[in-house]
C-alpha positions, 0 to 999 in steps of 0.5 A, a space after each residue: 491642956 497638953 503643954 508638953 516640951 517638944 510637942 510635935 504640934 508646934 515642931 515648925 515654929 518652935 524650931 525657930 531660933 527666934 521662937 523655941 519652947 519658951 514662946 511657945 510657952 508663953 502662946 499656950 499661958 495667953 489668954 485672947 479674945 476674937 469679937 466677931 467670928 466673920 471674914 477676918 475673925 474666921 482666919 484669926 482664930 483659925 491661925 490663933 488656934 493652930 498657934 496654941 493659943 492657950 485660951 481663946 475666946 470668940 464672940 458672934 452672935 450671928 449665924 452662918 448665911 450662903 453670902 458669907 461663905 466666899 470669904 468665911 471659909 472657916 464654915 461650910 455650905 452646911 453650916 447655913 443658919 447655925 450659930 457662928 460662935 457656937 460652930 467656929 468653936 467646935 471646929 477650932 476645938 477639932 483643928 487643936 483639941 490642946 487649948 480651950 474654946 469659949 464662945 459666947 454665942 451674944 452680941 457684945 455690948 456696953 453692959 456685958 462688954 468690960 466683964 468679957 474683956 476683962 478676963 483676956 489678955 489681948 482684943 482683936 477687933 474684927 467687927 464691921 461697924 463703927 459703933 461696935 469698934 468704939 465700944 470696944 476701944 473704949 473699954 480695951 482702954 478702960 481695962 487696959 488691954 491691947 487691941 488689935 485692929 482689922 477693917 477692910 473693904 472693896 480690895 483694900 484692908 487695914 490693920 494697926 495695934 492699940 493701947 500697946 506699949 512701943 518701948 520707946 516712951 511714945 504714949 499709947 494710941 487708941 482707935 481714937 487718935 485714928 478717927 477722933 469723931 465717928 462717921 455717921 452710919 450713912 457716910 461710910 458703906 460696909 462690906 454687905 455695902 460696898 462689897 469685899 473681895 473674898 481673899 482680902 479678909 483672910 490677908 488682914 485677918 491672919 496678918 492680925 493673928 501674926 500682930 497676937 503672936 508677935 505681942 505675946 512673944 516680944 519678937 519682931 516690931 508691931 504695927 503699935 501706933 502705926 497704922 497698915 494699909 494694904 490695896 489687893 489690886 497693886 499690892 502696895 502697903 502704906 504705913 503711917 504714925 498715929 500720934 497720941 492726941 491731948 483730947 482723946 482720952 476727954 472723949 472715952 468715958 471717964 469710967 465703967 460706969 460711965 462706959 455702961 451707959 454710952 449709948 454708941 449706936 446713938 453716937 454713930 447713928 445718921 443725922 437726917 432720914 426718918 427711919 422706920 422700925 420693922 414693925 411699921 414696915 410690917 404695917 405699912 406694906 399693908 397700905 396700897 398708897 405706899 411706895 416700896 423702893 428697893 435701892 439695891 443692885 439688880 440680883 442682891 439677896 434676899 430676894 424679895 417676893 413678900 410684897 410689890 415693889 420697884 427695884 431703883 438702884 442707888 447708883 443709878 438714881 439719876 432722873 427717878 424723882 419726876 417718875 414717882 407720883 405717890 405721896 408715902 415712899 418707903 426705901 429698903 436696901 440690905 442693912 439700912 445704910 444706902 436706903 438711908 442715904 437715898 431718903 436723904 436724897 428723895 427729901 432734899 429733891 422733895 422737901 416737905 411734899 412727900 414722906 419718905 422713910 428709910 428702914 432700919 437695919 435693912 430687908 435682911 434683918 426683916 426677912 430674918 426675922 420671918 423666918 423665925 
């Protein structure tokens, strides 16, 4: 790494009375991890970067799909189908080939997650699913490292800072004095779910780097123990205290080895819908007395053409339960969440005189794994 005093690089921020060389040091000696290389991943780590982070790591174990490129402009048409980790790398290491790139091209989980956060300085959450964000609260606050928190979702958009000293006394808030009790997989949508207007990511997701620099450097007040929230539609922002609740620390596991055996996905997992793995998906499209259900909106990708099916949209759902004569139904939405919450529906209409199942993680993953 080139830490010269007056590097030309960082001249704009660096003649900044309130900044100057010495934060500009302190950007270039910090250590910060991106978990998730996606909508507001791609503008954090870009900005992070062109900051002088001096190490920053990044974690993705997806690859690039035609679908994410409206708001992960971090990528191209041409990156279609390549690693995310392993592409955003290469190019943050040419936007600032100065500071150093680790990408790990995994999915973060409770065995590998407290050895990858141990060695950062700062966590910046930017995953779109409650499992992960409490996994990774939890071990933020295991290993004692601020966690920078983004979740958006149709046009509006979150952001607070946990696990960070305020300097006042207050005792630090974590992800779980904001939700105590996680939703169940069905009860919320995420963005494949309920959608996401393209140029909301990159406002929560670079207001989440400015969170990273202003913690590293010690200017201007952060979002700790508050909590932002910002509507694109109005442009209205509310902010709001998160007190530090008696219970919350009862509920994250008591130590490392404790955290290592959490079963997170179980604990945000649905209560009701009999879900089918993929395999048996496999094997029940092969049975002619099954009916296939896409409760997908009319023109959602992938399209599918493998086997016959009928598209009923979720939201229109009104009158189809006098329609369908079958005793087998089998509901597939893009990852498992609205088929789920339509086989909720299809077994309180039909109690026990028709099995329905819903398939887990969606057509998405299915077709993924075809094209393998």
């Amino acid at each position: 790494m080139i830490h010269k005093q007056g590097n030309p690089r960082y001249q704009r921020q660096t003649s900044l009375k309130e900044f100057g060389e010495a934060s500009q040091e302190k950007l270039c000696n910090s250590k910060v991890l991106v978990i998730g290389a996606g909508g507001l991943g791609c503008p954090a780590l870009q900005y992070l970067a062109g900051a002088g982070i001096g190490t920053l790591g990044l974690v993705d174990h997806d690859t690039v799909s035609l679908n994410n490129l409206h708001r992960q402009v971090l990528y191209s048409t041409d990156d279609i189908g390549l690693s995310k980790a392993l592409r955003a790398a290469d190019i943050l290491r040419a936007l600032n080939p100065e500071i150093y790139i680790i990408p790990y091209n995994e999915q973060l989980n409770p065995t590998n997650a407290i050895n990858i956060i141990s060695q950062f300085d700062i966590v910046l959450d930017g995953t779109d699913n409650f499992a992960s964000r409490y996994m990774i609260n939890d071990a933020c606050v295991l290993t004692n490292k601020p966690m920078i928190y983004g979740a958006i979702s149709r046009f509006e958009g979150q952001i607070s800072v946990f696990n960070c000293d305020t300097g006042n006394g207050a005792r630090r808030t974590n992800y779980r004095d904001l939700f105590p009790v996680p939703p169940k997989e069905d009860e919320i949508l995420s963005c494949s779910e309920a959608g996401v207007i393209g140029v909301l990511p990159g406002i929560i997701g670079t207001m989440m780097a400015n969170e990273t620099i202003k913690l590293i450097i010690g200017i201007g007040t952060t979002l700790s123990n508050r909590l932002m929230t910002f509507n694109s539609l109005t442009n209205q922002v509310y902010e709001m205290e998160i007190q530090a609740g008696k219970e919350t620390r009862s509920l994250i596991p008591e130590n490392i080895a404790a955290f290592q055996t959490t079963n997170y996905e179980l604990m945000c997992s649905a209560r009701t819908g009999n879900q089918i793995d993929i395999t048996l998906f496999e094997q029940m499209i092969l049975d002619p007395s099954v009916l296939f259900i896409d409760v997908r909106e009319v023109n959602e990708i992938p399209v599918v053409a493998n086997f016959n099916h009928v598209n009923l949209p979720l939201s229109g759902f009104k009158g189809v339960f006098e329609k369908i004569k079958e005793e087998k139904i089998v509901l597939f939405c893009q990852s498992g969440m609205r088929s789920l919450s339509a086989a909720r529906m299809f077994s309180e209409h039909y109690g026990n005189s028709k099995k329905v199942y819903s398939l887990k993680d969606g057509i998405v993953a299915w077709n993924n794994l075809r094209r393998k």
